[in-house]
DRENDO-1510 file (C-alpha; in Angstrom, 1 decimal, always signed):
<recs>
REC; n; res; u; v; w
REC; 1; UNK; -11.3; -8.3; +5.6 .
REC; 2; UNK; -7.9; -10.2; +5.4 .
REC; 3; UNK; -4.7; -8.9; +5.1 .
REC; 4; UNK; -4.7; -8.2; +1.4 .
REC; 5; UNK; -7.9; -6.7; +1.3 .
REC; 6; UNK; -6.5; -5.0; +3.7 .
REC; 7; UNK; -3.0; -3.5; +1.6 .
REC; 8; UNK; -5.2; -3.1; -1.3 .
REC; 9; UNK; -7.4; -0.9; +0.7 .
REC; 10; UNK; -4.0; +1.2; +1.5 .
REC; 11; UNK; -2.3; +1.5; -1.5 .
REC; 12; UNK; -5.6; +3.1; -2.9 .
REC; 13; UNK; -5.8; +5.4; +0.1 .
REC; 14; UNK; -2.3; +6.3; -0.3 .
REC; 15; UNK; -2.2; +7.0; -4.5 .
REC; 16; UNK; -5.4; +8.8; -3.8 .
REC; 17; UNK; -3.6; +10.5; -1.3 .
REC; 18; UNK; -0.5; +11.1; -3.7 .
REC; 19; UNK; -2.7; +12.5; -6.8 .
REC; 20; UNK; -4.3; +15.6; -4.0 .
REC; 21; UNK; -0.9; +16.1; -3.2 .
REC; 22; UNK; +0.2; +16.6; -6.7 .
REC; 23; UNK; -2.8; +18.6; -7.7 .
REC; 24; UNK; -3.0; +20.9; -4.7 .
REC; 25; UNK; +0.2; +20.6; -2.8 .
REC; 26; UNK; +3.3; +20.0; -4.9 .
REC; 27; UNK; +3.5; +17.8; -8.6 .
REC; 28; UNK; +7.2; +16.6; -7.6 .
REC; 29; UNK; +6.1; +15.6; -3.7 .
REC; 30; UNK; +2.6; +13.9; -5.3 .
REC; 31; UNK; +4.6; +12.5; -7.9 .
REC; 32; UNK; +7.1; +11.0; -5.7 .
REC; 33; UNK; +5.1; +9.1; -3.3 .
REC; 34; UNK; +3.8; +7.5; -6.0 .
REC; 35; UNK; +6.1; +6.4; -7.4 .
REC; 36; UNK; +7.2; +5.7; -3.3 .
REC; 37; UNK; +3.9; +3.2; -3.5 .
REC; 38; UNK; +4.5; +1.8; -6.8 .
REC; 39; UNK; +8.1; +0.8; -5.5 .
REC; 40; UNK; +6.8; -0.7; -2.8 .
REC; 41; UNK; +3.9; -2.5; -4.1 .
REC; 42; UNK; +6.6; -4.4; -6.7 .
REC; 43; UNK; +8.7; -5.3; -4.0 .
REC; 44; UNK; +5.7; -7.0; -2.4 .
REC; 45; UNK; +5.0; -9.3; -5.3 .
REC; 46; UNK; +8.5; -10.8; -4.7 .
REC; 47; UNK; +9.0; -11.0; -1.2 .
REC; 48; UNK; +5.1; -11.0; -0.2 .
REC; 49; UNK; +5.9; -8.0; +2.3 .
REC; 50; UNK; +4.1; -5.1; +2.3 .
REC; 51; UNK; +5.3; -1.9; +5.1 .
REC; 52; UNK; +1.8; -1.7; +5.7 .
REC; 53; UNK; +2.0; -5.0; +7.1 .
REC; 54; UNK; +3.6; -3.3; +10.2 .
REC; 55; UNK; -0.1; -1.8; +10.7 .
REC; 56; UNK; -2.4; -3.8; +9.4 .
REC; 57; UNK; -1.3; -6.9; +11.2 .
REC; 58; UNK; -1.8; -5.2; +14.7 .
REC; 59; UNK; -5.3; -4.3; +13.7 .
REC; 60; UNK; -5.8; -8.0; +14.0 .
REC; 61; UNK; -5.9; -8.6; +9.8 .
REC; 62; UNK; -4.6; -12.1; +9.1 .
REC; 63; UNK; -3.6; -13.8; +6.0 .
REC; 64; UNK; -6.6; -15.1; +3.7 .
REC; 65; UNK; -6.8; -18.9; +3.9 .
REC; 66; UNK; -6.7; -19.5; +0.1 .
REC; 67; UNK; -3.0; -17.8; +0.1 .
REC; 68; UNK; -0.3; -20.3; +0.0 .
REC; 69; UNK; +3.1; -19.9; +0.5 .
</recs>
């Protein structure tokens, strides 16, 4: 798995995370880490920096060879 695979893999976690929340927790809290994600995965596409970087890279995930700068 390479690094993307690897925030893809995250950000799914985390939205699926965010809809139990909203259904069985709290709509506003649910709602708002959502939206938290969907911030973050936007500002990714510009600066191709994702938080979850600061774990994934650790775990020894590396950028995919076909991604160019």
């Amino acid at each position: 798995m390479d690094l993307e695979n690897g925030r893809n893999l995250f950000r799914g976690i985390m939205i699926l995370i965010a809809a139990a929340i909203a259904y069985w927790v709290n709509t506003t809290a649910g709602l708002a880490l959502a939206v938290f994600v969907g911030v973050l995965t936007l500002q990714s596409v510009f600066t191709d920096w994702c938080p979850a970087d600061l774990i994934l890279k650790p775990m020894g995930l590396k950028k995919s060879s076909s991604h160019t700068n």
